[in-house]
Each structure stands twice: as C-alpha cells, then as structure tokens.
PAZAPA-4460 file (N, C-alpha, C; in steps of 0.05 Angstrom, whole numbers, plus 32768, in hexadecimal, padded with zeros to 4 digits):
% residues 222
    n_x    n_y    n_z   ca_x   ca_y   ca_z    c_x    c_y    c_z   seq   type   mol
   80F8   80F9   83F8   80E8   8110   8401   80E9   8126   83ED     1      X     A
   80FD   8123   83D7   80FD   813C   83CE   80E8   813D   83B3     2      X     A
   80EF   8120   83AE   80CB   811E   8392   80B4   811D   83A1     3      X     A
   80B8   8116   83BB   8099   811C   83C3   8094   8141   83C6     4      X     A
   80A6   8146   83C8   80AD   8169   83D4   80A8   817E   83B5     5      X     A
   80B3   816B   839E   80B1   8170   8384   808E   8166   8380     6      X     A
   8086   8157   837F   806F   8152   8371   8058   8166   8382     7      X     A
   805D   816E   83A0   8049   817B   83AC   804C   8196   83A9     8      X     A
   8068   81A0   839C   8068   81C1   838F   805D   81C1   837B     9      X     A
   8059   81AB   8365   8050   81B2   834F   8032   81AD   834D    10      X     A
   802D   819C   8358   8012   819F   835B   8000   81B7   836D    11      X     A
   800C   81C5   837C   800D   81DC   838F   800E   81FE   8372    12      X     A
   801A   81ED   836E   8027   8206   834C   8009   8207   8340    13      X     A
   8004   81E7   8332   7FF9   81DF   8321   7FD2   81F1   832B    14      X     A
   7FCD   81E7   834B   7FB8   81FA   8353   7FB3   8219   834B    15      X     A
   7FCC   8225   834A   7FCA   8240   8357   7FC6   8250   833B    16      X     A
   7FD1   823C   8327   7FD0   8250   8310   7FBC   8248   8302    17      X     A
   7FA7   822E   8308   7F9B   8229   82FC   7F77   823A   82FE    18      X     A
   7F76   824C   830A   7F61   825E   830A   7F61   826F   82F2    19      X     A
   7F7A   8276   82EE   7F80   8289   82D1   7F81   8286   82BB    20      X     A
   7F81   8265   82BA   7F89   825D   82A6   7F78   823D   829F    21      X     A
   7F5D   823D   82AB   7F42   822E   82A6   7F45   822F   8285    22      X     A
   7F45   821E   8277   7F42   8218   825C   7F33   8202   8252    23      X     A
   7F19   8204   8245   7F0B   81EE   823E   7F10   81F5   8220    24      X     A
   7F19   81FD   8210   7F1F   8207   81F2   7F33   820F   81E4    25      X     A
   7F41   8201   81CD   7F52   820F   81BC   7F50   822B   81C1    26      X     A
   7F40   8236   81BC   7F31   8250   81AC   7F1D   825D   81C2    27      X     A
   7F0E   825B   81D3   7EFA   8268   81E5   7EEF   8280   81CC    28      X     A
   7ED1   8289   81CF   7EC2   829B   81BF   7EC5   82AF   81CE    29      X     A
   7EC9   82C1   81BD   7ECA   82D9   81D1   7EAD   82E6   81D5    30      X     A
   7EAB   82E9   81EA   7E8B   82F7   81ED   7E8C   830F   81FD    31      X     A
   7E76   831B   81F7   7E79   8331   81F9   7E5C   8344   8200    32      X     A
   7E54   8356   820A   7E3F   8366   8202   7E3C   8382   820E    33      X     A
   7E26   8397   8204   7E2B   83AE   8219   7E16   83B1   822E    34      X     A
   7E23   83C5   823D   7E17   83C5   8256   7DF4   83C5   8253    35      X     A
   7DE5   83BF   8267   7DBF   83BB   8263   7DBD   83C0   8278    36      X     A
   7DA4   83CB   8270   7D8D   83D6   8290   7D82   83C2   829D    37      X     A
   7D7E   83AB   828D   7D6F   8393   8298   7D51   8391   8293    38      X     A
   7D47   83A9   8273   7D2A   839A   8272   7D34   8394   8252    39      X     A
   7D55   8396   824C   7D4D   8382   822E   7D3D   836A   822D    40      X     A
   7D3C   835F   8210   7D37   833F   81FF   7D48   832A   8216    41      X     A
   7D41   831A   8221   7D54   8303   8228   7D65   8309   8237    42      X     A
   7D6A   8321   8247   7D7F   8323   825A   7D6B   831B   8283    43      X     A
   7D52   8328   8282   7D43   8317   8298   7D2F   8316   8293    44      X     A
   7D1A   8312   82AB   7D01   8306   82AB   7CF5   8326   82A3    45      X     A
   7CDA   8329   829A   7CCB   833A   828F   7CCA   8347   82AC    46      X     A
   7CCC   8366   82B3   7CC0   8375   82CC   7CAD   838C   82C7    47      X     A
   7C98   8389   82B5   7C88   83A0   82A9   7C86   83BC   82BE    48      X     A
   7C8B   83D2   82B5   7C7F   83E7   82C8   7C9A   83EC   82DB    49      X     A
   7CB1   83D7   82D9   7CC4   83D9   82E8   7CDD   83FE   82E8    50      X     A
   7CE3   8404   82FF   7CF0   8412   82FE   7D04   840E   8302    51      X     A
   7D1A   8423   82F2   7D41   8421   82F1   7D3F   8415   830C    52      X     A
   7D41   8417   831D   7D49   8411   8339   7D3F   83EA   833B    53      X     A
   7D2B   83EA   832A   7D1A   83CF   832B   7D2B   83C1   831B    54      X     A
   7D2E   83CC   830F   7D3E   83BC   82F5   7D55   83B6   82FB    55      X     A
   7D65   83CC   830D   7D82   83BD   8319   7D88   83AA   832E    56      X     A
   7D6C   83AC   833B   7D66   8395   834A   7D66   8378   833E    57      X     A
   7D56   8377   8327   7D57   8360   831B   7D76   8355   8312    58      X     A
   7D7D   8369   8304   7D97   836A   82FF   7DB0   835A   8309    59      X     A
   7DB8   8360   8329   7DB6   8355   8333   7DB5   833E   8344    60      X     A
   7D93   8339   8349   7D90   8316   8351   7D96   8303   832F    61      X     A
   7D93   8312   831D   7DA1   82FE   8304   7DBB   82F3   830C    62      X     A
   7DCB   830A   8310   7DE5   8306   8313   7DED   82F7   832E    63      X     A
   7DDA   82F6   833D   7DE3   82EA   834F   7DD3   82CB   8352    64      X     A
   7DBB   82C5   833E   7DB6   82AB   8338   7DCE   829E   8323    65      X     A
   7DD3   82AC   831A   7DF0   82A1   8305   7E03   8294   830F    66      X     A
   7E04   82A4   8322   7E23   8295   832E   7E1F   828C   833A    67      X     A
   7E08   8281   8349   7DFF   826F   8358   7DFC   8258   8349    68      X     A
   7DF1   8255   8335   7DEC   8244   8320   7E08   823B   8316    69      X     A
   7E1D   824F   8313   7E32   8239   830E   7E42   822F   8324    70      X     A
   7E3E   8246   833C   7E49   822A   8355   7E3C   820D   8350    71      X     A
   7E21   820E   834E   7E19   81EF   834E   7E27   81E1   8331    72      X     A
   7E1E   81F4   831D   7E26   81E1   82FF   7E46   81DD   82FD    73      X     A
   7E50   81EF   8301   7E71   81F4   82FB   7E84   81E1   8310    74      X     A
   7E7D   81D4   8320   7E94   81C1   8334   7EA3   81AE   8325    75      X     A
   7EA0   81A9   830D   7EA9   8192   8300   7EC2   81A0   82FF    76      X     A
   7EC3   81BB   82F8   7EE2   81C6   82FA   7EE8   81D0   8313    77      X     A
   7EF4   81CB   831B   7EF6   81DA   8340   7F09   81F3   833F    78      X     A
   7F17   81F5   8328   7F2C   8210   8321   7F26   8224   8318    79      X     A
   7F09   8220   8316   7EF6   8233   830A   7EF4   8243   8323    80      X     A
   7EED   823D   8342   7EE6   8249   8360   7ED1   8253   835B    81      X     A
   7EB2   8247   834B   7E9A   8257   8346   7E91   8250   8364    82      X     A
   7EA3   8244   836B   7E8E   823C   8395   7E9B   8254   83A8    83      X     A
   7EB5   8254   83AA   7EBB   8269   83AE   7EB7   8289   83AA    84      X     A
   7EBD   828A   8398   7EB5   82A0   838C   7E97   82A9   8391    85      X     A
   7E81   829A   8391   7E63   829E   8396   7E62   82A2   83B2    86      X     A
   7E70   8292   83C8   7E6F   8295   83E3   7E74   82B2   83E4    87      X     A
   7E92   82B4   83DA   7E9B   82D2   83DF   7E89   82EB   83DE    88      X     A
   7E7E   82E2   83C6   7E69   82F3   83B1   7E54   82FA   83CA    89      X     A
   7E46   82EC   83D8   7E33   82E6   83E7   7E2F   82FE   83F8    90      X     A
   7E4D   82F8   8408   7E5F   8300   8421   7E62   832A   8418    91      X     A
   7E6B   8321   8409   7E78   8340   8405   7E64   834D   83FB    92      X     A
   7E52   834A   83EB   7E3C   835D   83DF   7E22   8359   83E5    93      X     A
   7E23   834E   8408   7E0A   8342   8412   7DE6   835C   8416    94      X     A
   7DFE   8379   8415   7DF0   8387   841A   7DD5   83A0   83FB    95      X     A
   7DED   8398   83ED   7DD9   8397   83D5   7DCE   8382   83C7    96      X     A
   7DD7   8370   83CB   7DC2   8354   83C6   7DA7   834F   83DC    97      X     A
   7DA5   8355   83E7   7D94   835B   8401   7D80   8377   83FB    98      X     A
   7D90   8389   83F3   7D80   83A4   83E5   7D72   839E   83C7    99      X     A
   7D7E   838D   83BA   7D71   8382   83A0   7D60   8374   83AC   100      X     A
   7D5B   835B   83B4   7D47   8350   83B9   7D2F   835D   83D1   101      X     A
   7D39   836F   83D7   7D20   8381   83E6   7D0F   8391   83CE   102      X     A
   7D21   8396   83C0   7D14   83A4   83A4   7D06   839C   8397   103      X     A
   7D09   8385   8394   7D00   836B   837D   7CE4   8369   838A   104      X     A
   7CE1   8360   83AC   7CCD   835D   83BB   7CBA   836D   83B7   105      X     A
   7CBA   8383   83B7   7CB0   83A3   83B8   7C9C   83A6   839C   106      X     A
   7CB3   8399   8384   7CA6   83A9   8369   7C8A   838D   836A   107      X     A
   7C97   836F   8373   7C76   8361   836F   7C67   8363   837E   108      X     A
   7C6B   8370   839C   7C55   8377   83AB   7C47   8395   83A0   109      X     A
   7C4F   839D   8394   7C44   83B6   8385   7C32   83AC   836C   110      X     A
   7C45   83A3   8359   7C36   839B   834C   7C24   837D   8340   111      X     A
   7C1D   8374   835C   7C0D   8358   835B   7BF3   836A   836D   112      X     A
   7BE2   835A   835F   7BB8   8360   8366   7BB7   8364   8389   113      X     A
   7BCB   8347   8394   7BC9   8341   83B6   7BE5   8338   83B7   114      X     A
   7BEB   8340   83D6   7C06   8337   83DF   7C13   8312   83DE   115      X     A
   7C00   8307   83E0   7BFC   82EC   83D4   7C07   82E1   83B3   116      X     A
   7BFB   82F0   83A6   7C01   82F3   838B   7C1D   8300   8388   117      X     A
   7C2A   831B   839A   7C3D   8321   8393   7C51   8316   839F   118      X     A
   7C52   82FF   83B9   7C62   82EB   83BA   7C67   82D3   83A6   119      X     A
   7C52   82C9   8397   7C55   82B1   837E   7C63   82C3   836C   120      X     A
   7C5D   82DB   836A   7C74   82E8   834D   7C82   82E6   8351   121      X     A
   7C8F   82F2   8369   7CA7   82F3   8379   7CB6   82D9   8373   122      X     A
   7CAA   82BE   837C   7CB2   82A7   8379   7CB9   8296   8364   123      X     A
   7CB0   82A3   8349   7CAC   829E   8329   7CC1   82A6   832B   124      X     A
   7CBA   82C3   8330   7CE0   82CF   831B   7CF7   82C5   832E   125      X     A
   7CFB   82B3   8340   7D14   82B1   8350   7D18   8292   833B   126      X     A
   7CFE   827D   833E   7D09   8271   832B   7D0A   826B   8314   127      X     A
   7CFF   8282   8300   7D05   8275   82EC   7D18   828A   82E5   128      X     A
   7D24   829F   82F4   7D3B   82A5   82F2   7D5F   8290   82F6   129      X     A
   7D58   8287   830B   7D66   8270   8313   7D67   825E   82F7   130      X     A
   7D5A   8253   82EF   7D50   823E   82DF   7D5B   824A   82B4   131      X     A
   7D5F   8260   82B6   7D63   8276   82A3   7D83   8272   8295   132      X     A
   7D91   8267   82AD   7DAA   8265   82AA   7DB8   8248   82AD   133      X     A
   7DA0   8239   82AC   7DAD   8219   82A4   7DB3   8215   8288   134      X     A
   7DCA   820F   8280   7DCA   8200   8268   7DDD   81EB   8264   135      X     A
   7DD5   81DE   8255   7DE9   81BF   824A   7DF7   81CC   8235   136      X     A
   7DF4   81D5   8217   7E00   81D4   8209   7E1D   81EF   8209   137      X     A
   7E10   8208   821B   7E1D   8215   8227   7E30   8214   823F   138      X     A
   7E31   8203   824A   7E3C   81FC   8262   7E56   8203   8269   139      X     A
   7E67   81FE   8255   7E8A   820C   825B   7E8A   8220   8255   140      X     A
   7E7B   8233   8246   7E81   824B   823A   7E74   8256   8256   141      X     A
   7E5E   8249   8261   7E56   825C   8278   7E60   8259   8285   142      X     A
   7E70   8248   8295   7E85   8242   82AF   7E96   8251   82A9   143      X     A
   7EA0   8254   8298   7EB8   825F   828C   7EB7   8284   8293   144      X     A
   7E9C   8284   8289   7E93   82A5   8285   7E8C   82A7   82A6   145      X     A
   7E78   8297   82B8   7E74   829D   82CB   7E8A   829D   82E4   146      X     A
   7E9E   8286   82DB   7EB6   8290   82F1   7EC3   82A2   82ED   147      X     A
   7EC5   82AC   82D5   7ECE   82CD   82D5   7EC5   82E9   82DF   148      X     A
   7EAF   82E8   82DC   7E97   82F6   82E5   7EA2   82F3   8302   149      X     A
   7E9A   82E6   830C   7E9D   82DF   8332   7EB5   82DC   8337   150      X     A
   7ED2   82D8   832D   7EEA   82E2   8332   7EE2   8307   8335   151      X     A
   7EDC   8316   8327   7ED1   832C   831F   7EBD   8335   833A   152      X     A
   7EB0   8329   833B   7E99   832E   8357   7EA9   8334   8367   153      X     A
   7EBB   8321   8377   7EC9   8323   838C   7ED8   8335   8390   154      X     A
   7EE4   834E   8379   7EFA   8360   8384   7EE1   8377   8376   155      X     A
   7ED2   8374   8374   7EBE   838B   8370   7EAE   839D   838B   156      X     A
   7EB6   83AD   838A   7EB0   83BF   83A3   7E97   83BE   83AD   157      X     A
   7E95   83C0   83C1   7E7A   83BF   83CD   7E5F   83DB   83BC   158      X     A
   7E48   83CB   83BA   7E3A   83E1   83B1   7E37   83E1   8390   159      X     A
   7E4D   83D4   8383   7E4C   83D6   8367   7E47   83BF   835F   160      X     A
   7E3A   83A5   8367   7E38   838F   835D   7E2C   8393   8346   161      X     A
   7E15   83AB   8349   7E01   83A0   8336   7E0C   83B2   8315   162      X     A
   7E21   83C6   8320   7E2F   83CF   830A   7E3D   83B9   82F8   163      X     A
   7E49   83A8   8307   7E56   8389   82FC   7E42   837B   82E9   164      X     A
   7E24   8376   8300   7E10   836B   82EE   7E06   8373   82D2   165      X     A
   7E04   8393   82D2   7E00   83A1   82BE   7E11   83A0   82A2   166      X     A
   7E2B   83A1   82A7   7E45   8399   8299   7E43   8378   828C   167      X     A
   7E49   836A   8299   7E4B   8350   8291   7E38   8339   8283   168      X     A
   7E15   8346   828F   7DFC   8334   8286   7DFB   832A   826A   169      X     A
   7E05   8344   8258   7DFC   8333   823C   7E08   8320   8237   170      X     A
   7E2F   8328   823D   7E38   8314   823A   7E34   82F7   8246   171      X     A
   7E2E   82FA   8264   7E26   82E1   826D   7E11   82D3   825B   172      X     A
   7DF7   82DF   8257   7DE8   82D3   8245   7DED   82CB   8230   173      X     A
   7E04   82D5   8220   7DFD   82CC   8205   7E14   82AD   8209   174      X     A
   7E22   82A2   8229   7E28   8282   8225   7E19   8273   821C   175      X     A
   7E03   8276   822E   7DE8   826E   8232   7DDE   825D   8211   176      X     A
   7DE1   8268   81FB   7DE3   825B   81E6   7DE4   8244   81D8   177      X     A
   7DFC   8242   81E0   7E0A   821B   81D9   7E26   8223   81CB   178      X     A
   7E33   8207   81C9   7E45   820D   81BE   7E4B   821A   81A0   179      X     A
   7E5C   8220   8195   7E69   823D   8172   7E73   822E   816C   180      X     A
   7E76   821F   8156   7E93   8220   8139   7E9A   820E   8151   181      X     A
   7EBD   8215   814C   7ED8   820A   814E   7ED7   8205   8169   182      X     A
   7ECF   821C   817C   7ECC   820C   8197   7EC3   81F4   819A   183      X     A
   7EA7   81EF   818E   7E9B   81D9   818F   7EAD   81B9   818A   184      X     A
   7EC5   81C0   8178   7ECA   81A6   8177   7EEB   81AB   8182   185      X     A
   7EE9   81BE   818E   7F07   81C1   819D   7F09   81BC   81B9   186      X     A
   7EF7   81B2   81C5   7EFE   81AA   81DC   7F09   8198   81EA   187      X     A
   7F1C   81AD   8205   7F2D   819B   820E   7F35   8187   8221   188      X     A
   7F36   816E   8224   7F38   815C   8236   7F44   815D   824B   189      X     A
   7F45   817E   825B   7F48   817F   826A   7F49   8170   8285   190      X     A
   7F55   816C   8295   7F4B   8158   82B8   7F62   8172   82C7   191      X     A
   7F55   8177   82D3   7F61   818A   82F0   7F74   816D   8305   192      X     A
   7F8C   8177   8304   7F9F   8174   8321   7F98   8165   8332   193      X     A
   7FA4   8145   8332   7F95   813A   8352   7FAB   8139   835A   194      X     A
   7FAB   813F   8370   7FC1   813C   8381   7FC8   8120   8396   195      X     A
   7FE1   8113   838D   7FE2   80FF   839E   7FE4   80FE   83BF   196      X     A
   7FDF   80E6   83BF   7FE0   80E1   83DF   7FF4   80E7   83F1   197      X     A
   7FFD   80FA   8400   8013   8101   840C   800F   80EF   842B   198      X     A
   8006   80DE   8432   800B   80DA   8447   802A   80C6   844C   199      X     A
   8039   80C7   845E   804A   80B3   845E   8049   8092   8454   200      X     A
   8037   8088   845A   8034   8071   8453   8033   806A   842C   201      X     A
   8038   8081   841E   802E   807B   8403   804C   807D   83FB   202      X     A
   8061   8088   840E   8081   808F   8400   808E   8087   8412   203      X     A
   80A6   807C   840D   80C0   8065   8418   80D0   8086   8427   204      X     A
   80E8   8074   842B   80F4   8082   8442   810F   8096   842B   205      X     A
   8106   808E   840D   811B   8099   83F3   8103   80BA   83EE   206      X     A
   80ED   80BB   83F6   80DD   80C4   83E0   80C8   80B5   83D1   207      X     A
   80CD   809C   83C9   80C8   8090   83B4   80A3   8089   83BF   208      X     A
   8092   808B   839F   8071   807E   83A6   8080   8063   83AE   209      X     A
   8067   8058   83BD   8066   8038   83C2   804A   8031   83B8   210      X     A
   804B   8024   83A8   8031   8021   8394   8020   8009   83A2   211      X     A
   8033   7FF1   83AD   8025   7FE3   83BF   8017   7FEA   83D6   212      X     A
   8016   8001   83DF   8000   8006   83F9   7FED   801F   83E9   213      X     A
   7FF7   802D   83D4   7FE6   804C   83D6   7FE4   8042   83B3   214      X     A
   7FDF   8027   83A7   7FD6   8029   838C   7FF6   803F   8377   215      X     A
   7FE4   803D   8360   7FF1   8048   8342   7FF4   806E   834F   216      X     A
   800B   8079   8344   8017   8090   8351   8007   80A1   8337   217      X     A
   7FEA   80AA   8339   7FD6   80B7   8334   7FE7   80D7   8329   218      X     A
   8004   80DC   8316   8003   80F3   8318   8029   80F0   8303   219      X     A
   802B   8108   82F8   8038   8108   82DB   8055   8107   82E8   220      X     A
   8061   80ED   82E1   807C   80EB   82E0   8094   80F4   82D3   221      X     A
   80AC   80FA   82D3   80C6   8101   82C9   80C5   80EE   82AE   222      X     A
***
C-alpha cells in the first residue's frame, strides 16, 4: 500500500505543478507587444467609422474567440486548463462579454444599408474572427501564450477584461506566425502524467502492480 500511496502522491504532485511549468521548448520566444485600441494592421477585423467604445468591443470578442479557439486546439495538453480557464472566463466576465457583443450588434446595424445586411456583417466578423486564430505552424507558441492569457482572465476583475484584451493582443498575435530559430528545432517530447489504475484489483495485498490482470505498470519506476 505504501508504493501504491507513493506513486498516487507523485503523480497528484506531478498534476499540480504542472500548469506552471507547461514546456514545449528549450528556449520559448519571448513575445511581446504594446497595448492597441483595436483598429491596428492585423490585430482584428476592419470596423470603418468605428468608435473607442466599438473598438473595445471588438477587442474583446477577439479575446474571447482566442481562448475559445484554444480550448478546442490546445487539449492535446490538458496542463495547459485552456477548457477551464475559458469556462471560468465565460462565467466571471459574462457581463461585459454580453455588453461587447451588444456593441458589436449596434455598430453593424448602424452601419449596414438594412437590418438584414447588418446581421450577415455581424455574422462575417464572428467568423472570420474565430477562424483568425487557427494556426498549424504556430500552435505551441499559441497554447502556450493563450493559456497564459486565460490563467490571467480568471483572476482579472470583473469589468476589466477588455483592459487584459487591450494589453495582451499583439502579443497573442504575433504566435500566430509559425515557428523562430532554435525553438523550431528545440522541441520537446513532452507526454503529460497518466496516472495508473488505482483500483484494487491492479495491486496484491504487498502494494505490489499485478501486471497479469491490469497489463504493463504504465508509469516511472525506482
């Protein structure tokens, strides 16, 4: 009982610290950028005629298609918590994400010919905003960058999300890229923690795996 008692603290260890310490790189790039209003080059969708208030709206649903985008892309690491973290995200800043997208509504029904028309804009910029923040050759640098970000969301006070969004966009964008240099060929073969089978039937009455009923003991020995 006591290696089974041993292997389920360390793997219990091995969870807890592994949020902080997500590593796909020797080296990780450092990125970086300063704060934007949201009508630079490449940070969102074009909002002509848009006002500050419009623009932090967009702001915003970027930031909040982002992390949505890496809940779906980012599971391959689960220590990353981009699922968590997005739920949380959801939950806690439901009430200015709700005020952004009333905003967003507003500026295409204003500025579309008919209300018809300013629902399809409406519908453009959700997805090819969505769609803005897929990438293959970027992919760890953005998981990487986006579960920080949304670690970040979650203890961010109500009301200031879009201060977060404002702060962090360029850098988020510039993962988006592909992989630099040395990262590129530094990556690490990482595999996240499986934890073995704790049911009785997989350990004798010593502690010991029994490999004949529960298979090969899936986890790093003495």
């Amino acid at each position: 009982m006591k290696r089974k008692a041993l292997i389920l603290g360390m793997a219990l260890a091995g969870m807890t610290a592994a949020p902080a310490s997500a590593q796909f790189y020797l080296k990780s790039k450092t990125f970086g950028g300063e704060p934007v209003r949201g009508d630079e080059p490449g940070i969102g969708q074009p909002l002509p005629g848009a006002t500050p208030a419009e623009l932090r709206a967009s702001l915003v649903w970027n930031m909040r298609a982002a992390l949505n985008v890496a809940a779906l892309q980012c599971q391959f690491e689960p220590t990353l918590l981009t699922v968590l973290n997005y739920n949380a995200t959801l939950k806690d800043h439901s009430v200015e994400l709700k005020g952004a997208f009333d905003t967003l509504t507003k500026y295409f029904a204003r500025t579309a010919k008919s209300k018809p028309a300013g629902q399809t804009a409406l519908d453009q910029f959700g997805t090819r905003t969505y769609s803005s923040f897929v990438t293959v050759g970027g992919q760890l640098s953005f998981c990487q960058t986006a579960a920080a970000i949304g670690r970040d969301a979650v203890f961010q006070p109500r009301g200031s999300f879009g201060t977060l969004a404002a702060n962090r966009m360029a850098e988020l964008r510039q993962t988006l890229v592909g992989s630099y240099g040395e990262q590129a060929l530094s990556r690490m073969g990482y595999i996240p923690p499986r934890l073995p089978r704790l049911d009785p039937v997989c350990w004798s009455k010593k502690g010991e795996w029994v490999a004949k009923k529960c298979g090969p003991l899936v986890w790093p020995t003495a």
